[in-house]
Structure formats: C-alpha cells, structure tokens
RORO-924714 format. One line per 4 residues: number of its first residue (from 1); for each residue x, y, z of N, C-alpha, C. Coordinates in nm, 4 decimals, padded with zeros to 6 digits. Atoms other than C-alpha are relative to their C-alpha. Layout:
RORO-924714
NUM	X,Y,Z,X,Y,Z,X,Y,Z | ... $
***
This chain:
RORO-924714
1	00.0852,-00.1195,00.0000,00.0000,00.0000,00.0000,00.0889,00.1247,00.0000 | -00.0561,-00.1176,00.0155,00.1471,00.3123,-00.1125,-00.0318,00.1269,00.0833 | 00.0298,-00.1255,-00.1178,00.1924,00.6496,00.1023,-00.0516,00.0874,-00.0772 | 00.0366,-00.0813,00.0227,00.0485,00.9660,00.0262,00.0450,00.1028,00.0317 $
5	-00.0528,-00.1123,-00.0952,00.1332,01.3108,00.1149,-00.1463,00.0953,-00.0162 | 00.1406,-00.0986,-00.0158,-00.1686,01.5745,00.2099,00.0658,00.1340,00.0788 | -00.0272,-00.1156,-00.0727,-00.1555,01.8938,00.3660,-00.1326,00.0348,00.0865 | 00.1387,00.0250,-00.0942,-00.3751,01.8828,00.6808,00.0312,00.1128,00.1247 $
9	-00.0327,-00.1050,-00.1193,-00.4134,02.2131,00.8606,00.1243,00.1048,-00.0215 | -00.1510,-00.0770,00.0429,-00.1303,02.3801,00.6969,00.1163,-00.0580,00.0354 | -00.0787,00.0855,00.0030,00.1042,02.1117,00.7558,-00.0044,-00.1263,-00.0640 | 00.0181,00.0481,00.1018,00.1935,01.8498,00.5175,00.0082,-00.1938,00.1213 $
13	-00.0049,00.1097,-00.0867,00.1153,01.4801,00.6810,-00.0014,-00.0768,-00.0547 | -00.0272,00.1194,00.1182,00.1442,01.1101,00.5297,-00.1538,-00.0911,00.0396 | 00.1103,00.0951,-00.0022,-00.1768,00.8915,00.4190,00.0254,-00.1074,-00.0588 | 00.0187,00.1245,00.0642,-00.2164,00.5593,00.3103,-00.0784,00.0194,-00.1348 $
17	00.1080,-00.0166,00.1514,-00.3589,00.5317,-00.0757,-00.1284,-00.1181,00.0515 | 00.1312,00.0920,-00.0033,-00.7420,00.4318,-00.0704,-00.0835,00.0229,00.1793 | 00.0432,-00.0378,-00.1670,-00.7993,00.5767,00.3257,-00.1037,00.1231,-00.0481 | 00.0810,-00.1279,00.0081,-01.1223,00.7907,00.3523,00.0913,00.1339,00.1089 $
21	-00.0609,-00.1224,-00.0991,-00.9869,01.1671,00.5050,-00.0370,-00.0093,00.1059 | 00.0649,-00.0253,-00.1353,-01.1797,01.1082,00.8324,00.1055,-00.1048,00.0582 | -00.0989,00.0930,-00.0491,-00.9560,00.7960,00.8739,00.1207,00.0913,00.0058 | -00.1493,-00.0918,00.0117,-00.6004,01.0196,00.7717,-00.0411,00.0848,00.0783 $
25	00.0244,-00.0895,-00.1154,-00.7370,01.2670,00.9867,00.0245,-00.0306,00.1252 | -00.0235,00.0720,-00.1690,-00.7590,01.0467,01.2971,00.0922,-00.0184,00.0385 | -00.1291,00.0813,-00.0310,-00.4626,00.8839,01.2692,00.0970,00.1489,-00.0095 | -00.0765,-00.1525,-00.0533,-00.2567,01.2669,01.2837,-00.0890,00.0784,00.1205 $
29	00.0629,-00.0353,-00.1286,-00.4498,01.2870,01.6145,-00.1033,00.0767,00.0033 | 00.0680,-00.1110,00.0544,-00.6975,01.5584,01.4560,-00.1651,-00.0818,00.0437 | 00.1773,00.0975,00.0032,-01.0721,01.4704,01.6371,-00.0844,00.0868,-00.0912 | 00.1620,-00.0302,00.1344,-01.3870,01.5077,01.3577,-00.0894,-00.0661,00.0969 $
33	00.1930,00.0794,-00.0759,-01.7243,01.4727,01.5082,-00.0825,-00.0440,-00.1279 | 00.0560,00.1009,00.0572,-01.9338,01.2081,01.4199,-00.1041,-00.0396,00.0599 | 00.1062,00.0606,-00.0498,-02.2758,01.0924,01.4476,-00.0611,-00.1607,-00.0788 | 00.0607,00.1283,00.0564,-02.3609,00.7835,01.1770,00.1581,-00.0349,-00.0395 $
37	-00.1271,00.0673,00.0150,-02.0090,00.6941,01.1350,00.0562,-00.0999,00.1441 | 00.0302,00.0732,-00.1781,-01.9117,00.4038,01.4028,00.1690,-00.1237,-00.1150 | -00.1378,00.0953,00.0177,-01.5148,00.1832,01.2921,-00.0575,-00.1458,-00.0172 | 00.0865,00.1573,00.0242,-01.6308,-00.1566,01.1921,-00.1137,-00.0054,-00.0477 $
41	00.0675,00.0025,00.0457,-01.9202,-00.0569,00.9997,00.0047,00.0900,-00.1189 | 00.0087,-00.0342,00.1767,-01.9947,00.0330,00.6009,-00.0146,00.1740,00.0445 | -00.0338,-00.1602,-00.0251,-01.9413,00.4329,00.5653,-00.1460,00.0501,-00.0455 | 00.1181,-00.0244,00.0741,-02.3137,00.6041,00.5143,00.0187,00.1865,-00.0200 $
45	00.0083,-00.1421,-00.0092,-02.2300,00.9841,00.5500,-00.1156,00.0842,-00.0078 | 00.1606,-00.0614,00.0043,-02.5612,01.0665,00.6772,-00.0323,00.1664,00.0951 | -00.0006,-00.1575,-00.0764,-02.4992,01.3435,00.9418,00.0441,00.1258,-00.0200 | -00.0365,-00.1459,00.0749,-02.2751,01.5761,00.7716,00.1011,00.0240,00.1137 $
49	-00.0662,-00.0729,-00.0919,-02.1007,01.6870,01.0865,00.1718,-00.0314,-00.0445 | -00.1830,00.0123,00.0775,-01.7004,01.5615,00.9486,00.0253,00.0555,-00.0833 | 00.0269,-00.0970,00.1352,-01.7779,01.8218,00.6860,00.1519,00.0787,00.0158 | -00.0755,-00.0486,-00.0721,-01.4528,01.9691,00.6216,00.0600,00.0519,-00.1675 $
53	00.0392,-00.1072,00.0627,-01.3014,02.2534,00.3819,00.1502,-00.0639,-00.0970 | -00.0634,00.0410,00.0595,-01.0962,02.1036,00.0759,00.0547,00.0539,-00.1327 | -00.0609,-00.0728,00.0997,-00.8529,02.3229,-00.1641,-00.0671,-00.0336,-00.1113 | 00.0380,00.0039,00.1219,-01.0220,02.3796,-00.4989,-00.1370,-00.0508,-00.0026 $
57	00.1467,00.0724,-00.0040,-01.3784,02.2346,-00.3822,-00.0835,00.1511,00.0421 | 00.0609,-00.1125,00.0086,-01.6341,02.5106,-00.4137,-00.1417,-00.0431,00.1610 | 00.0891,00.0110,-00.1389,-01.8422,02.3386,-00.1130,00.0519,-00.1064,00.0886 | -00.0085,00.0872,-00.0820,-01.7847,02.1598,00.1785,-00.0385,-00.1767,00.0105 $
61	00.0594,00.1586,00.0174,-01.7398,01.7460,00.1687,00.0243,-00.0095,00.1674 | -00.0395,00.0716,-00.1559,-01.7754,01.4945,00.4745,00.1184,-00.0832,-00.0710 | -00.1076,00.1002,-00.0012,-01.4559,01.3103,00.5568,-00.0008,-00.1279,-00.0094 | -00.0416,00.1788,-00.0185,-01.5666,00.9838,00.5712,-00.0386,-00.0711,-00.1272 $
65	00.0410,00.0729,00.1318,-01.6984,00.9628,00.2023,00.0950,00.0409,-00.0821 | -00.1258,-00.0434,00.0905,-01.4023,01.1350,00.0693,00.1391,-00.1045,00.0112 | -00.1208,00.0801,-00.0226,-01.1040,00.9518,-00.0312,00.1379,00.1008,00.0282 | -00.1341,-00.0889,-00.0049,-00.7582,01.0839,00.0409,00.0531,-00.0094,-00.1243 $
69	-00.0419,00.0155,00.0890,-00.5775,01.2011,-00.2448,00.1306,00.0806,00.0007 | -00.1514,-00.1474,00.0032,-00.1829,01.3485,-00.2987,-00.0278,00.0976,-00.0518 | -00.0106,-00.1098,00.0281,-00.1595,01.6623,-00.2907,-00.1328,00.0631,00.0547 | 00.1113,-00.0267,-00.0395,-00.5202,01.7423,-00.1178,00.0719,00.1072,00.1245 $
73	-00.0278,-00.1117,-00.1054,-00.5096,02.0599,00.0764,-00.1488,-00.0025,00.0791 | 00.1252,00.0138,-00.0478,-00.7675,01.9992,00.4013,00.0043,00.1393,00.1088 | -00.0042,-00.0424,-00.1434,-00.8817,02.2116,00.6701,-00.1141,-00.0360,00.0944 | 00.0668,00.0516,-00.0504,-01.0711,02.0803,00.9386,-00.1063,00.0746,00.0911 $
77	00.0498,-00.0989,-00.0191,-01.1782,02.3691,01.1505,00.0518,00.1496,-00.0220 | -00.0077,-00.1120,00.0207,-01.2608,02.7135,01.1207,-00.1037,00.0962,00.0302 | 00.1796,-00.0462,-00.0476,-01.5607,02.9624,01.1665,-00.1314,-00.0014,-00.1115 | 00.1403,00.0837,00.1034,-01.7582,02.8300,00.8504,-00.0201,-00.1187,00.0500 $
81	00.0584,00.1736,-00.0256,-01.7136,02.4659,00.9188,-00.0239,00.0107,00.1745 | 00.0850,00.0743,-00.0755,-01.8154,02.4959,01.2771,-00.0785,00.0782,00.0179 | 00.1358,-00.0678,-00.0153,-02.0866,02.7491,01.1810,-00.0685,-00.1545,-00.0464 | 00.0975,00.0797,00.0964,-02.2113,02.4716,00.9751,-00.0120,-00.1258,00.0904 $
85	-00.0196,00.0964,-00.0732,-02.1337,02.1943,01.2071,-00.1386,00.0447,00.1223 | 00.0481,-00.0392,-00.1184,-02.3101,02.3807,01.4917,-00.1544,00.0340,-00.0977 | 00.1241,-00.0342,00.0772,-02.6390,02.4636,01.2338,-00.0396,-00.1473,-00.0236 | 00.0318,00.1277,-00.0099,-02.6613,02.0850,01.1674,-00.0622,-00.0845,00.1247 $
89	00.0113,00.0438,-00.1511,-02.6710,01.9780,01.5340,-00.1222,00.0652,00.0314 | 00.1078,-00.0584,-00.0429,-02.9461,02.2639,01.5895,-00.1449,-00.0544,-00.0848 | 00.0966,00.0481,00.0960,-03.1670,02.1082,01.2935,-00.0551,-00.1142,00.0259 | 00.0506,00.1347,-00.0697,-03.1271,01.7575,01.4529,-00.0809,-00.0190,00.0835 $
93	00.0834,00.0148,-00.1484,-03.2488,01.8189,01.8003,-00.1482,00.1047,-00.0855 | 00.1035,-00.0443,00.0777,-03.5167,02.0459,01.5568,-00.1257,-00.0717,00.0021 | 00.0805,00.0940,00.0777,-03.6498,01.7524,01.3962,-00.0787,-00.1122,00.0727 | 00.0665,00.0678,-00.0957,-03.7462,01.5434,01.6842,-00.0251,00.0391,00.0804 $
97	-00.0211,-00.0174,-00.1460,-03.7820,01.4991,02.0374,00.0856,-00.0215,00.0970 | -00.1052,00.0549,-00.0897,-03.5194,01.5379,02.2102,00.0333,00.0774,00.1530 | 00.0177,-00.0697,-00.1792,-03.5728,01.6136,02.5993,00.0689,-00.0886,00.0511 | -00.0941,00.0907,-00.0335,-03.2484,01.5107,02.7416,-00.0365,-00.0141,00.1438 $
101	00.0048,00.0516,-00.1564,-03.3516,01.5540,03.0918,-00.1372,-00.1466,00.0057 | 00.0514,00.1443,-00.0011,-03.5999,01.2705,03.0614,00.0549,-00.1344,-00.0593 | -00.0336,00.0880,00.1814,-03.3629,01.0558,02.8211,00.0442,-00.0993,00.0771 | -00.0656,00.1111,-00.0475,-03.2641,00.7331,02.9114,00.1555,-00.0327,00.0194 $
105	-00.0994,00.0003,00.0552,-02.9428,00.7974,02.7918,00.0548,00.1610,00.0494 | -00.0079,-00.0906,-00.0859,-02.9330,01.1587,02.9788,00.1902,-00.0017,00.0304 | -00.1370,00.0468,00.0014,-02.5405,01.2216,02.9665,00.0872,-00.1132,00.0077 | -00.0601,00.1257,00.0765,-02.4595,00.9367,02.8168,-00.0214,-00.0139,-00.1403 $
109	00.0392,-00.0501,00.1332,-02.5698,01.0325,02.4751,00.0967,00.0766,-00.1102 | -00.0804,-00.0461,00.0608,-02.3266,01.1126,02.1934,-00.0746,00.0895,-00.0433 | 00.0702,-00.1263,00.0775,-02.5929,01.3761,02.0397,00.0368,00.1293,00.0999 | -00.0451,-00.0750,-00.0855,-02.5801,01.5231,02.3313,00.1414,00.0919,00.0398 $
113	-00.1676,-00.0483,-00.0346,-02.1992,01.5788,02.4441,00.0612,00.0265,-00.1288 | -00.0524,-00.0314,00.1255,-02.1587,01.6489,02.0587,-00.0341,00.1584,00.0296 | 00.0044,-00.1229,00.0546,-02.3788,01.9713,02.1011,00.0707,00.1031,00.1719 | -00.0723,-00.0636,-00.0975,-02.1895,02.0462,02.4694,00.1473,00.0414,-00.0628 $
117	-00.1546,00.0066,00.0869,-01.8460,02.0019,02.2516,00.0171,00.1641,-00.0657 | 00.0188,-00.0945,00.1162,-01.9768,02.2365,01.9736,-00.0238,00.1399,00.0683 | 00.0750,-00.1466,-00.0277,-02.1265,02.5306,02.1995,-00.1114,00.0251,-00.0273 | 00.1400,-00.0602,00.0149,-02.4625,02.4721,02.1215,-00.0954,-00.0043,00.1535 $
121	00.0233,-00.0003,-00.1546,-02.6644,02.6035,02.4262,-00.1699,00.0330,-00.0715 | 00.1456,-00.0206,00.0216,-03.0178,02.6589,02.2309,-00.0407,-00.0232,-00.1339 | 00.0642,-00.0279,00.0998,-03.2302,02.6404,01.8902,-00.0177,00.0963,-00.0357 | 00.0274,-00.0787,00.0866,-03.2481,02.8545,01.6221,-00.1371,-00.0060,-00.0639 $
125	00.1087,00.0043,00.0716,-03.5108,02.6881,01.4541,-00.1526,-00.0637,00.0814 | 00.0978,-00.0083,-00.0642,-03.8838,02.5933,01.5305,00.0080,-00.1893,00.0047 | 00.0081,00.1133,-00.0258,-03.9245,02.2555,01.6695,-00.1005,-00.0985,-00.0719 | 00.0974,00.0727,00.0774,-04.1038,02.0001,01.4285,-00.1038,-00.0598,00.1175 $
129	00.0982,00.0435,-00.1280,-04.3033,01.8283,01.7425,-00.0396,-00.0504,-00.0637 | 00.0664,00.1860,00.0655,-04.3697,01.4656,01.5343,-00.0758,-00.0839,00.0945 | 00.0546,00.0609,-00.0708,-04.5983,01.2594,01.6720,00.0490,-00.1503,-00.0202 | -00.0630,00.1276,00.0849,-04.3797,00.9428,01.7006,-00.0496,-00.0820,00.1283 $
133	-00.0053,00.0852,-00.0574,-04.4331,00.6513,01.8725,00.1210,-00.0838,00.0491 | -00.1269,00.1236,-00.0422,-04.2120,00.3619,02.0957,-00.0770,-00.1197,-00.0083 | 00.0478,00.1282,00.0102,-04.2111,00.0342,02.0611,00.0400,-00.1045,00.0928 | -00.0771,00.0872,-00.1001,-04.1691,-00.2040,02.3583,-00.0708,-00.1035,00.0173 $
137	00.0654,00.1297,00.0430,-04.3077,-00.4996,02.2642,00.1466,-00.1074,00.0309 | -00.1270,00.1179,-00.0105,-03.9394,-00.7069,02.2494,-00.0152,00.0039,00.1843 | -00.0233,00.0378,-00.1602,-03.8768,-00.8598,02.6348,00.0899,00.0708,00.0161 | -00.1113,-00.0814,-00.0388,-03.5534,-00.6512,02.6510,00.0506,00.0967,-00.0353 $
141	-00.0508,-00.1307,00.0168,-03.5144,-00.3996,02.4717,-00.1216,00.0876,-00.0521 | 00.1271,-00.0590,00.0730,-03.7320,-00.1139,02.3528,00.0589,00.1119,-00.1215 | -00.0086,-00.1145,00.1398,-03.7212,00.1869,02.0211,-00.1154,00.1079,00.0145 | 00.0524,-00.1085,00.0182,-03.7896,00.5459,02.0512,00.0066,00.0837,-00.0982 $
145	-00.0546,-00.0540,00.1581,-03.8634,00.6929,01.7291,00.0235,00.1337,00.0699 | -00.0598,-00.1244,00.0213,-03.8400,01.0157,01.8863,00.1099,00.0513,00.0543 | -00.1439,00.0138,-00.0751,-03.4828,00.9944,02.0158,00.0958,00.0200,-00.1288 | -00.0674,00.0549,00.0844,-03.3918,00.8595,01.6881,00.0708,00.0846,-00.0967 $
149	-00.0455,-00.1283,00.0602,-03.1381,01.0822,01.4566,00.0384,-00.0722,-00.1579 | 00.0041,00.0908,00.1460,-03.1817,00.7900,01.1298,00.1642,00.0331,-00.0240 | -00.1060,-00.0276,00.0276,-02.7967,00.7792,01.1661,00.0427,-00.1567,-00.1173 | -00.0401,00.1634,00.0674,-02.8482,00.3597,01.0728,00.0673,-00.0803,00.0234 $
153	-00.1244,00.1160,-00.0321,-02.5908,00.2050,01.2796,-00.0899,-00.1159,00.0290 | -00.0019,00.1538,-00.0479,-02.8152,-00.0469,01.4187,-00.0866,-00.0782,-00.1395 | 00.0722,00.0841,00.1315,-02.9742,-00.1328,01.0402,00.1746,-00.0273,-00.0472 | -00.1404,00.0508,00.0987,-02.5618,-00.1605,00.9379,00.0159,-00.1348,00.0843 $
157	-00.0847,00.0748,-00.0513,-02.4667,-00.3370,01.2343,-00.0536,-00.1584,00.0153 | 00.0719,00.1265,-00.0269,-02.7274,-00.6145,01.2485,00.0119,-00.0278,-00.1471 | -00.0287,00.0848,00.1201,-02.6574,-00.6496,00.8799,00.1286,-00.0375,-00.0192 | -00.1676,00.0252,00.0595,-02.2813,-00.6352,00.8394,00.0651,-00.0682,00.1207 $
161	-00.0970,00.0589,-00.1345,-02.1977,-00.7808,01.1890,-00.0911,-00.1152,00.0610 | 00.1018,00.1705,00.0419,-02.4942,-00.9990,01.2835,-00.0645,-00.0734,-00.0858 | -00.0006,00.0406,00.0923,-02.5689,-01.0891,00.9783,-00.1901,-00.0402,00.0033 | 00.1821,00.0265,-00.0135,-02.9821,-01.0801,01.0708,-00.0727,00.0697,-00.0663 $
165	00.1077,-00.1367,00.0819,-03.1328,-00.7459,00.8952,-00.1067,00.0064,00.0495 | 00.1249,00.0050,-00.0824,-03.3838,-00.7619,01.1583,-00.0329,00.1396,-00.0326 | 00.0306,-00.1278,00.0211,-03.3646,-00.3857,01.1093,00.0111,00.0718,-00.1646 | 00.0170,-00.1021,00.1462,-03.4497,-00.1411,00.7980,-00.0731,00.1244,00.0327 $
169	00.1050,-00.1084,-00.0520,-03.6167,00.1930,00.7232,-00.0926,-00.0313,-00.0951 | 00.1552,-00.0690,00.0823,-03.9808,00.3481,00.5885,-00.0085,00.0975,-00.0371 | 00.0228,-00.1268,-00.0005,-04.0443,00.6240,00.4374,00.1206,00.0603,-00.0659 | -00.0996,-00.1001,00.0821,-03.8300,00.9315,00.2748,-00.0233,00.1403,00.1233 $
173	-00.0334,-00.1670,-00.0646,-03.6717,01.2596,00.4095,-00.0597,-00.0269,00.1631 | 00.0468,-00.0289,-00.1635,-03.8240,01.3647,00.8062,-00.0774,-00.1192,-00.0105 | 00.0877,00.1138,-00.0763,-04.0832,01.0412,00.7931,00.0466,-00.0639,-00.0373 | -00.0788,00.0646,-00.0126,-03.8281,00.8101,00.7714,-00.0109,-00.0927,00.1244 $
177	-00.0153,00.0396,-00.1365,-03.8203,00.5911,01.0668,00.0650,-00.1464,-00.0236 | -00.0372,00.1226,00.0334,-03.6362,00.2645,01.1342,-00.0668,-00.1150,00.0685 | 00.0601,00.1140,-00.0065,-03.8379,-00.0744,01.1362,00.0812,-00.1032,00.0374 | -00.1192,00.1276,-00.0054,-03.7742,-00.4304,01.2358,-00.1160,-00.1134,-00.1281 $
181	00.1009,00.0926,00.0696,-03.9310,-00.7117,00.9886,-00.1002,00.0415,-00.0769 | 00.0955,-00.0712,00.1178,-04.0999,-00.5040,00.7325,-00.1283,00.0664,00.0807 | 00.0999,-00.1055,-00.1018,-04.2640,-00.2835,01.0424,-00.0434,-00.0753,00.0299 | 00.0672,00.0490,-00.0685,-04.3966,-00.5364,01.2433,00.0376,00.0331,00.1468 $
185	-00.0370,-00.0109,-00.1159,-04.3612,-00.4949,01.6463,00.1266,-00.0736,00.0161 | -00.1103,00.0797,-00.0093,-04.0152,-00.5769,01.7438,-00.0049,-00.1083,00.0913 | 00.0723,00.1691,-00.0215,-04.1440,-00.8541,01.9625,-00.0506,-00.1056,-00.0476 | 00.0624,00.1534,00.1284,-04.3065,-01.0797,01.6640,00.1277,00.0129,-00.0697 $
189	-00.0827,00.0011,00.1316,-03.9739,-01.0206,01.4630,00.0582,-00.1018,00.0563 | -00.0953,00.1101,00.0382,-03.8241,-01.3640,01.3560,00.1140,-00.0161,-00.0407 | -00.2016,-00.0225,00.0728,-03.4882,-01.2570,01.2487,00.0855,00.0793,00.1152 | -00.0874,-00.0138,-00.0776,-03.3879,-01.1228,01.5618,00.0548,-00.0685,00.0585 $
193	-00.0420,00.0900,-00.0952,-03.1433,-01.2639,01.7838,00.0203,00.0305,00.1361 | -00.0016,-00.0399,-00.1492,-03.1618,-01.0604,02.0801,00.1575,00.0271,00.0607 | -00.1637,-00.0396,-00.0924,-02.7729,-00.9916,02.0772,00.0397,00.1548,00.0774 | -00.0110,-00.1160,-00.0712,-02.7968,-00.6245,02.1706,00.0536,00.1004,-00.0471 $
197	-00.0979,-00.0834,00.0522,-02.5451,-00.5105,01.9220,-00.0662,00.2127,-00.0572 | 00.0786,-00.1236,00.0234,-02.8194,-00.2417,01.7880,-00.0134,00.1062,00.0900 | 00.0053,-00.0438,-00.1929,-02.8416,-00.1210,02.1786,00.1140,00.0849,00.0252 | -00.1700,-00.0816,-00.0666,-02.4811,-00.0380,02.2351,00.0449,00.0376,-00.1013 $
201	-00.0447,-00.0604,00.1042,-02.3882,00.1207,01.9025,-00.1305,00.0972,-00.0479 | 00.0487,-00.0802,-00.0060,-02.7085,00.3270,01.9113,00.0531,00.1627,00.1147 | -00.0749,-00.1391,-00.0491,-02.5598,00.7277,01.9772,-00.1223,00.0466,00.0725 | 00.0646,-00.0500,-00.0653,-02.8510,00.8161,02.1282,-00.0870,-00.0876,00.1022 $
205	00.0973,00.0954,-00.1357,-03.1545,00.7065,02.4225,-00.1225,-00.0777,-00.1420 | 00.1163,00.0843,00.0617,-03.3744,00.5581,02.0898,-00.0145,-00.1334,00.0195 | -00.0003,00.1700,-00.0307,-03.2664,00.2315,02.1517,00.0445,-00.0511,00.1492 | -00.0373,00.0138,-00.1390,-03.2523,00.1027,02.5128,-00.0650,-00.1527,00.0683 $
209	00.0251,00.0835,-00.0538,-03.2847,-00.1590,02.7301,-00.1232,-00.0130,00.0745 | 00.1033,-00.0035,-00.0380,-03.5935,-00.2830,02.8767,-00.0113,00.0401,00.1665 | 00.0276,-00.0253,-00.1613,-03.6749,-00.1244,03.2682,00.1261,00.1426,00.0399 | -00.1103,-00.0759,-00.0474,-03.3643,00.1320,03.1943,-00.0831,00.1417,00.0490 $
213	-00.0373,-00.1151,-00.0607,-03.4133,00.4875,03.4170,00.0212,00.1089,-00.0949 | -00.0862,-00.1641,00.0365,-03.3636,00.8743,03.3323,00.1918,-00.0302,00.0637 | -00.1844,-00.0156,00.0178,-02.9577,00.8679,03.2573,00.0549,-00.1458,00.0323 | -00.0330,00.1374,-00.0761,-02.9274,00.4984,03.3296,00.0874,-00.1055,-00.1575 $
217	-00.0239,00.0757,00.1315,-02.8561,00.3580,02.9593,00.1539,00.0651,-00.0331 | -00.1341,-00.0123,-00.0136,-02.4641,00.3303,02.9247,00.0294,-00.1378,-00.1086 | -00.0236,00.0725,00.1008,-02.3516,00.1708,02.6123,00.1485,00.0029,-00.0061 | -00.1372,00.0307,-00.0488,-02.0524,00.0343,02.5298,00.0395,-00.0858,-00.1806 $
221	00.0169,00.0439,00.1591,-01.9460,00.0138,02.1304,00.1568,-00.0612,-00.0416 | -00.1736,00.0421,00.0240,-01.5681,-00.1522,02.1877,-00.0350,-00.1290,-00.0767 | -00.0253,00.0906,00.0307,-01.6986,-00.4705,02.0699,00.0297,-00.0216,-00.1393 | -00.0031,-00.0529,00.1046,-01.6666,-00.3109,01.7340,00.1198,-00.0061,-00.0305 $
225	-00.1282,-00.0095,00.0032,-01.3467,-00.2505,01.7814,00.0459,-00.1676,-00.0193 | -00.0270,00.1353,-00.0001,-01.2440,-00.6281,01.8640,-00.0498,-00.0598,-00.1356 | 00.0547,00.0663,00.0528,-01.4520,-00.7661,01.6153,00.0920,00.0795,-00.1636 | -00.0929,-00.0411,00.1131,-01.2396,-00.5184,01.3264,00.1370,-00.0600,00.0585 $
229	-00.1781,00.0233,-00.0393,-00.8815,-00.5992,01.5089,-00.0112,-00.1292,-00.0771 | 00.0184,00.1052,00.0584,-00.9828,-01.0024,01.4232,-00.0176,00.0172,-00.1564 | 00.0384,00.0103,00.1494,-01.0935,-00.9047,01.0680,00.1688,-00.0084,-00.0641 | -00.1115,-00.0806,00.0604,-00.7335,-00.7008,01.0163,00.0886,-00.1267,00.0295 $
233	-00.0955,00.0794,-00.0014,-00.5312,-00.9919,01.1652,-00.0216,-00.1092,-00.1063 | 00.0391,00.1273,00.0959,-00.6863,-01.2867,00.9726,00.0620,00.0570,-00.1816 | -00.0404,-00.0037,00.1045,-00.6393,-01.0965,00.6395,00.1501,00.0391,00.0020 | -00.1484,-00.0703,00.0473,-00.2830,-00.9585,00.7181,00.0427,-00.1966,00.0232 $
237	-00.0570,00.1273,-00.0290,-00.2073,-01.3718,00.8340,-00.0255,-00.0956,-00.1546 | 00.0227,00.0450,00.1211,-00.3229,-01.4463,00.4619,00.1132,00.0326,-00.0939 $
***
C-alpha cells in the first residue's frame, strides 16, 4: 500500500492510498465529530457533521466519504465549518424529540456531548413536534422513534456484523423511521437474535434496554473494535 502526502491544517502529513480523510485525519491525532459513522461498519455519511473545507472544492465534503488524495489541501476547523457543524446539530435536536432531561441515555448520549463540545446552548429553529411513537413490545429492549437521529448504525450493524437485517427503514426525508421485519412490532420479529449489538452502538436514548431509568442507559461500542482488530489480523495472516 502506497503512502500519500496531504496537507492537513497547513502542515503536510502522510496517508495511506485508498484511506477515507476522516480515517487520515484520525490517525494525525486531529478529532472530527461524528454521528452515523461508528469503525467496523460500512461508511453512510448521513450526518454531515465531518464536513470539512478542501482546496479547490467550491463546497464543503464529509470526511468519511471522501477519499484521500496526494496533494489534497484539508482544513478541518474554522468559523464556517463549525458554523455549519453547529447549524446541523441545531436542525437535529429540531427535527425530533429530544428532551435530554428525561432521556434514558441523559449524559450518556453522543448527540448530546456532541452539542456540549460544539457550543450549542439553544435552537435557532422551530421545533417540528412529530408525533412518534415507541415500541416495547421485544422482552428486553425497547425503540424510541423520537430519540432517533436515522444515523443507521443499528440497520448496518445487524446487517454487516450480525448478519440478521432484523432492522431497515420506511419512508423518505423527516418520515423516515427505522423498522424491524418489514414494520412489524419488534417482539413478533423472527430474524432477531436478541444480541444487543443495535443497543450499544445506538448514539442516542432511541434504543434502550428494557426497565432502563432517566440517565441509566450506558452503552458500550468496543466490541466493534475487537470484532475489526480479528478481521485485520486474519487478512494480514493471509
């Protein structure tokens, strides 16, 4: 695999050929916020927030759908990209319901400590107020559509890691929502297996455990990690 050279931040740093920029970014210590991006799962670039400002590009790309290329001049922040970063975040919590002091997930919530990060301390815009429903039909776990920020980790991860597709979505644009079993109650669905993975790689309180508390839901997405380290050894032992 051949090196690269980039210029990241006004200093010139080395990439791997074929690495998305959010990856070359990481690895020169540089943190990008992230909401549907998750290491061990397919790249969807649904949130926008890794948005970041690339010599000769007349608009802003995300990092994790961009490839690295020699000679790419990046910059990561500035006071456009985290106007725009910080206008995204205000549109999210917009679009649903998101009342963290009741949340299951109540500082423990990556949406959350994303918009403490950013400086967002209020809304700009007018609150959609959807009338969504939960679903707690499964014995252990339950789904709050209005938590939910359709980032898709737990429709990747139950496809690309448990290999079940218990999960999908409905719908287009804001009525979007994510299903299990072609929208049936997630308690009749036959393709689940009840591993949890959807649970602990959900960024927000939509997905939670059954009987969990205000601030009680504490997830835990390393197994992600492990489960890529095994991938990387097996093919480098090939």
């Amino acid at each position: 695999m051949s090196v690269i050279t980039l210029t990241l931040n006004g200093e010139l740093v080395s990439a791997r050929t074929g690495q998305s920029l959010l990856e070359a970014i990481r690895d020169q210590g540089v943190k990008l916020p992230t909401l549907c991006h998750l290491d061990g799962l397919s790249t969807r670039g649904g949130c926008r927030l890794c948005l970041v400002e690339i010599g000769g590009s007349p608009r802003l790309l995300p990092a994790c759908t961009t490839e690295a290329v020699e000679g790419m001049v990046v910059v990561t922040h500035n006071d456009k990209i985290n106007h725009y970063r910080k206008l995204i975040l205000e549109l999210t919590f917009a679009e649903r319901n998101h009342t963290c002091a009741v949340c299951v997930s109540n500082e423990h919530c990556e949406l959350q400590a994303l918009a403490a990060e950013l400086g967002m301390d209020h809304v700009r815009y007018d609150y959609l107020d959807p009338d969504l429903g939960m679903d707690t039909s499964h014995e252990k776990f339950g789904v709050d559509h209005n938590r939910c920020i359709l980032c898709l980790r737990c429709v990747r991860v139950c496809d690309e890691v448990e290999g079940a597709h218990t999960w999908d979505v409905r719908g287009r644009g804001i009525l979007s929502q994510v299903i299990t079993d072609l929208n049936r109650p997630w308690g009749e669905s036959e393709t689940c297996t009840e591993c949890g993975k959807c649970v602990e790689i959900c960024p927000t309180g939509a997905l939670f455990d059954q009987g969990a508390s205000v601030g009680e839901m504490k997830k835990d997405a390393r197994f992600l990690r492990r489960i890529l380290d095994g991938r990387e050894k097996r093919q480098w032992q090939r």
